[in-house]
N, C-alpha and C positions, 0 to 999 in steps of 0.2 A: 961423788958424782950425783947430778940431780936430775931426779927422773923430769920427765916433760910430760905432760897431760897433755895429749893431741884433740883432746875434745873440746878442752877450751882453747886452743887454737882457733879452732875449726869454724867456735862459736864467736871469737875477736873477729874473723873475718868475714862469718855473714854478717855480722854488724855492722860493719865498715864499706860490704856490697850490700847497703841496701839501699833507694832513695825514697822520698817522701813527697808525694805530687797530692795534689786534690786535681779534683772534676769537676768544671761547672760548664752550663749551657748558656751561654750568650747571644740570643735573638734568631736561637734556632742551632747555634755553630756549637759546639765540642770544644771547649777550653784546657787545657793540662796546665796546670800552675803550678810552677815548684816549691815545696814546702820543708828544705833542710838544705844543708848548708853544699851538700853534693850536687842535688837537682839544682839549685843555684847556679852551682860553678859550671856544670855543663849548659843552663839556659847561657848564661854568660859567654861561655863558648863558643856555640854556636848563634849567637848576638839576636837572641829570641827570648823575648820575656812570655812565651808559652811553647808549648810544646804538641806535637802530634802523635797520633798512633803509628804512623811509621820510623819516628826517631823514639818512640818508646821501645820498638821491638830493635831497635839497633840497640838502645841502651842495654837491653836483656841482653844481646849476644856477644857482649860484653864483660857480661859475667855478673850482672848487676841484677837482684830484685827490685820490683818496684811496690810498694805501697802505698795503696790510696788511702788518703786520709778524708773522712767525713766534716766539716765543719761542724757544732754543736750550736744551734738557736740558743737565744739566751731567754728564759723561763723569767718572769717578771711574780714575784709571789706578794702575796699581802699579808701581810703580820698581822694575826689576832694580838690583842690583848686581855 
């Protein structure tokens, strides 16, 4: 018989509930952009290629976390020789 590790369950599934937006401000407005293949599929669903804070908290009650992901600048360096 084989045992089951319920913690790595537990851990497959906050994986699976969790989705990936960023934040930007667009000429004053509050942008939610999906940024993985879930936030996606629900932009998609509900036929919005952005997102608001009160379909964010519906997603949450859902059973879904959400995380914000930061964009990173790109750093231009100059090579000594």
């Amino acid at each position: 018989m084989e045992i089951i590790n319920t913690n790595t369950i537990i851990e497959d599934l906050n994986k699976k509930l969790k989705i990936k937006v960023s934040i930007k401000t667009v000429y004053g407005v509050e942008r939610i952009y999906p940024k993985c293949k879930i936030s996606n599929s629900f932009s998609r669903l509900m036929r919005k290629k952005t997102f608001d804070r009160e379909e964010i908290q519906e997603i949450k009650t859902m059973g879904y976390s959400v995380e914000v992901v930061t964009e990173q600048l790109w750093q231009y360096r100059t090579w000594k020789k």
